[in-house]
C-alpha positions in Angstrom: 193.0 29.4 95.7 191.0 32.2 94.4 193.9 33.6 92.3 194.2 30.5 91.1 190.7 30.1 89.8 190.6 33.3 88.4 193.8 32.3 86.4 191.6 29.3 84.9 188.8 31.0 84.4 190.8 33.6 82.4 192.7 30.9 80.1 189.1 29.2 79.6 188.2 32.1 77.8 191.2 33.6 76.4 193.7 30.8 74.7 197.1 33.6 75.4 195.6 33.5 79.2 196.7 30.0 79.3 200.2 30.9 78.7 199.9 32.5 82.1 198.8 28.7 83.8 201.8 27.1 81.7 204.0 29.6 83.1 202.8 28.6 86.5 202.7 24.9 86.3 205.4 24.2 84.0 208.4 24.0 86.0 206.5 21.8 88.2 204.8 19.3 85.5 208.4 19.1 84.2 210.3 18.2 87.4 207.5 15.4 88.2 208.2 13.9 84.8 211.6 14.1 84.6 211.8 12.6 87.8 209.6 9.4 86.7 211.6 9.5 83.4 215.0 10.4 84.3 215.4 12.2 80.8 215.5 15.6 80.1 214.5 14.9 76.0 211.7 12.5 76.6 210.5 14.9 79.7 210.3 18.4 77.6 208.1 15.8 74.7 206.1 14.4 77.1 205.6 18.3 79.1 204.8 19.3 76.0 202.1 16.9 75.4 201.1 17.6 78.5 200.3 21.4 78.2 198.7 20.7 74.3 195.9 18.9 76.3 195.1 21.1 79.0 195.0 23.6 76.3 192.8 21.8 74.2 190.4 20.3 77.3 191.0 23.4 80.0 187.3 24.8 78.7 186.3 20.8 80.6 187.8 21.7 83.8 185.6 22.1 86.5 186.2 22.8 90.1 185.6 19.3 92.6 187.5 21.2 95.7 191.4 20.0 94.9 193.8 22.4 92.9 193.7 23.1 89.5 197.3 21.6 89.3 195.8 18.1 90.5 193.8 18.1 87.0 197.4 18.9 85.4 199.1 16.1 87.1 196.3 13.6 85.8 196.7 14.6 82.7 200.8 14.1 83.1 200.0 10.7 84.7 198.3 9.5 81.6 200.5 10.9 79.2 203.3 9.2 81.0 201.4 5.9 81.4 201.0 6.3 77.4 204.6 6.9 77.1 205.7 3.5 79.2 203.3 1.7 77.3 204.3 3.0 73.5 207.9 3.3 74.6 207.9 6.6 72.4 206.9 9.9 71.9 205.6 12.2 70.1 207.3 15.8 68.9 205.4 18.5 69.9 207.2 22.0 70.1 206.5 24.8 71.4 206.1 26.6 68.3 203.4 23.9 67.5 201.7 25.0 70.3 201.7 28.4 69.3 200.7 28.3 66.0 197.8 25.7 66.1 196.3 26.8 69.6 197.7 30.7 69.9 199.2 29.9 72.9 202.3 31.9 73.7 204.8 31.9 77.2 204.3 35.2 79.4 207.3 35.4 80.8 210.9 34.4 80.2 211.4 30.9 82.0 214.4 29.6 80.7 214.0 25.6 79.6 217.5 25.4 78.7 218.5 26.8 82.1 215.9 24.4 83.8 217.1 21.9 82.4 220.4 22.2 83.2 219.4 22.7 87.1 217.5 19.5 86.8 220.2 17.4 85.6 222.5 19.3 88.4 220.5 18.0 90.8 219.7 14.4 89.4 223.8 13.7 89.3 224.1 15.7 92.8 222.0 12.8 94.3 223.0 9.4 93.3 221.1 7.9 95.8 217.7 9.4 94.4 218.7 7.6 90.9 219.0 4.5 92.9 215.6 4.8 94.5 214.1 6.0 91.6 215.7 2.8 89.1 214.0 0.4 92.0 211.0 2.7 91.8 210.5 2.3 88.0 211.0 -1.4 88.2 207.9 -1.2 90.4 204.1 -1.7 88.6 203.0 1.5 87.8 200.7 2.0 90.4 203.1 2.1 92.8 205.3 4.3 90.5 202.8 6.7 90.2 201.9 6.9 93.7 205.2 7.5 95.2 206.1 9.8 93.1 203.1 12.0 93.5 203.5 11.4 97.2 207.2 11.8 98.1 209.1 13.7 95.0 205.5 15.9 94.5 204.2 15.9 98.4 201.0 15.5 97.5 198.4 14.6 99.8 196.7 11.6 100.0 193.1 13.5 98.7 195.0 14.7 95.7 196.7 11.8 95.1 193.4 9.9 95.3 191.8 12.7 92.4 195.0 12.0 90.4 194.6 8.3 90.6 190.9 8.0 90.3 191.0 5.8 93.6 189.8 5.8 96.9 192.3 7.3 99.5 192.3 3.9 101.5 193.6 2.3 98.2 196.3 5.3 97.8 197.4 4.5 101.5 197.6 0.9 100.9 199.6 1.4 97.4 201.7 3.6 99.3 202.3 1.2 101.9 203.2 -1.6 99.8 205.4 0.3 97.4 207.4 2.3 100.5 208.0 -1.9 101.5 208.8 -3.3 97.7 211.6 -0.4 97.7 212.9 -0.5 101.1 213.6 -4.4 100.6 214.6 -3.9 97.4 217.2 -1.5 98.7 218.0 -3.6 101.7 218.9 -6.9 99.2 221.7 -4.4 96.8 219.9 -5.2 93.7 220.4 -1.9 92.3 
């Protein structure tokens, strides 16, 4: 946890810091939106999006005892509820990014290669595309919630943060949405 705040701390201050926090988080922001997407084009625009506004709003972030990468999830959340509600996106690359914020990668990591795995692994598991076309049939609530929870094990405080709801309410959408897609799975619909 402290590494992680000093990480923070550094990119509030220091714009090519922050490519050290996208480097970090990136892989993981990505997988969580691909997974409530299911498309590798809309989930690098809407990642990308993602990152542009924790670079823009990091210097906001303040410490409320849940990780840094709870903040980043919220952020994805939104940008994915905009997304279901527009039914578009908007083009941001990379070299967007780095021209009008001065943000630039540290390392290497690979997007092509990443995204590659990803798709691997969605068309290795037919049964997660299954759950997750029930799962995106849901209200987004319950989208949101059991994806943080099962394909992002997050807990139920950080789910709560993410959410802006009390952890009873998390347990309850939980609850319900675990039922809609185990009956929903039960009937054959999908």
């Amino acid at each position: 946890m402290q590494q992680e705040h000093d990480l923070v701390e550094r990119a509030k201050q220091d714009s090519t810091a922050f490519g050290d926090v996208y480097d970090l988080y990136y892989p993981k922001i990505f997988n969580y939106i691909l997974r409530r997407v299911g498309d590798i084009e809309i989930a690098e625009d809407v990642t990308t999006e993602v990152f542009m506004k924790a670079l823009g709003r990091i210097h906001t972030f303040t410490w409320r005892g849940v990780p840094f990468s709870a903040w980043l999830y919220r952020i994805a959340s939104n940008e994915m509820a905009n997304y279901f509600r527009d039914k578009h996106t908007r083009n941001i690359s990379l070299e967007t990014m780095m021209e009008e914020q001065g943000f630039e990668p540290a390392s290497d990591f690979d997007i092509e290669t990443a995204y590659i795995e990803a798709q691997e692994e969605i068309d290795r598991h037919q049964q997660f595309l299954r759950v997750q076309r029930v799962i995106m049939e849901l209200p987004l609530k319950y989208q949101e919630a059991l994806s943080l929870r099962y394909f992002e094990k997050k807990s139920i405080a950080e789910i709560s943060h993410i959410m802006s709801k009390r952890p009873g309410t998390i347990k309850s959408i939980l609850s319900r949405g675990a039922e809609k897609v185990r009956k929903a799975l039960l009937q054959g619909i999908h």
